[in-house]
N, C-alpha and C positions, 0 to 999 in steps of 0.2 A: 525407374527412379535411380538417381545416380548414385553415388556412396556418400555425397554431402548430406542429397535430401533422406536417406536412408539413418543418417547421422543425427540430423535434426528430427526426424520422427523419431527415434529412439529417446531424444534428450525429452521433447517435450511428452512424452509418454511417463517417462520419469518422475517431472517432475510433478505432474498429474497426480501419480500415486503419493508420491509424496504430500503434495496438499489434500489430496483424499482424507489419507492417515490420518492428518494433523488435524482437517476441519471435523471427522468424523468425532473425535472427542468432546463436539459437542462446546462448552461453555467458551462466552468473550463475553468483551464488557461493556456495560449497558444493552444486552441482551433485550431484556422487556421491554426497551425502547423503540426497538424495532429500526433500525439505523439500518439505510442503504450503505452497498461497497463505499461508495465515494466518500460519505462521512465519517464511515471506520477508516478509511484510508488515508482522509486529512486529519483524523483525529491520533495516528500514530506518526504522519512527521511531524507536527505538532510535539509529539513524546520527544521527539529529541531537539526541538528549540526551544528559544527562549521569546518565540514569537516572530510569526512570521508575516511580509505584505503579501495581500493578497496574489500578485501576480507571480510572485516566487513560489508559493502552490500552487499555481496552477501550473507552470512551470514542473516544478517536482511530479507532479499527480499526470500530467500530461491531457488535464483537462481544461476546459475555458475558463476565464475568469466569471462568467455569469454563472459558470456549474459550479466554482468556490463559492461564491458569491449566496448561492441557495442554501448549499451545506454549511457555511458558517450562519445562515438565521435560523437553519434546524437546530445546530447547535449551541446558538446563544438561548433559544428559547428553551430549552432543556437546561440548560446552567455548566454546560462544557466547555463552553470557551466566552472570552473576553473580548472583544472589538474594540480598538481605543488609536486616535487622529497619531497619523507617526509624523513626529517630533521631524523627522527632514522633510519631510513632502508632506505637508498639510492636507491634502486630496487622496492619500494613501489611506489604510489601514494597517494595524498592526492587530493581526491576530495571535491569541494565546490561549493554552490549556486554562483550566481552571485548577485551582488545588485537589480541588476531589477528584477532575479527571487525572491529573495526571498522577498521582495513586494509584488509581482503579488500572490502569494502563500499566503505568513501571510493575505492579504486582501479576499482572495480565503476562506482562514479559516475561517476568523471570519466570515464572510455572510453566509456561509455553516452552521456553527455550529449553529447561529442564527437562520437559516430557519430550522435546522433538530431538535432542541432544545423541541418544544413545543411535537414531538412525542415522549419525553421520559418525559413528567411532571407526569406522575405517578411514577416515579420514585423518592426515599427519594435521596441523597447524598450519604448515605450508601449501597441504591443497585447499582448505578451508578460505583461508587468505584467496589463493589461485581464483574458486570458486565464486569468491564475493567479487573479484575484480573483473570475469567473466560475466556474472548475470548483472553487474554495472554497469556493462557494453551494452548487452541488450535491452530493448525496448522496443516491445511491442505494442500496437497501433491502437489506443484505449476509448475510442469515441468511434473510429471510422476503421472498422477492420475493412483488410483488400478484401473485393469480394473472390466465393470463390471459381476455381474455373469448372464449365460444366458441360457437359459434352453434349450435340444437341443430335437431336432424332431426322432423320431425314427420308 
């Protein structure tokens, strides 16, 4: 293994534990709902618009637009989001949080970031920053991973 891929096994080890840490606490929201990745996933870029069309989610999520498409009728039928005809493209949708989600979520935030905060105080504001613009690079392959390589028997 070379020092790159030495590099990147290291990082994504990291950041593994990292999300261990943080999902082993246990509580998110709508819990009892029983919500796949993908719908907690559209329901936090959601937390920061003011409503989004569908294909810019999918876009963002790096998912299809027919797998938006399923997670926003989980979510309207539960009462989390809003679907309403967008005002330039009549053929579009505009999807949006609801008032109680997006509560449940901004409150969801701040206690999250709070309790995850103290594992990054070695951190200045300028690597924070660094870090955000970093894993803004990457993107990893969310529907169709490479598969992997395997050595065969002969």
């Amino acid at each position: 293994m070379d020092a790159r891929a030495e590099s990147l096994a290291r990082v994504i080890e990291r950041i593994a534990v990292v999300t261990r840490d943080v999902t082993a606490r246990g509580g998110y929201p709508f819990k009892a709902l029983g919500l796949g990745r993908a719908a907690m996933n559209l329901l936090f870029v959601l937390a920061r618009t003011d409503g989004v069309r569908v294909a810019e989610l999918a876009d963002r999520l790096g998912i299809t637009s027919g797998a938006v498409t399923q997670s926003v009728d989980v979510l309207k039928a539960a009462g989390l989001v809003t679907s309403e005809v967008d005002a330039d493209d009549r053929r579009g949708r505009i999807i949006r949080l609801s008032d109680e989600a997006r509560r449940e979520i901004e409150g969801f935030e701040r206690q999250y970031i709070e309790a995850v905060a103290p594992a990054f105080d070695a951190l200045s504001t300028v690597d924070v920053l660094e870090l955000d613009r970093i894993l803004a690079a990457v993107r990893a392959p969310v529907e169709q991973p490479a598969p992997l390589a395997t050595t065969s028997r002969a």
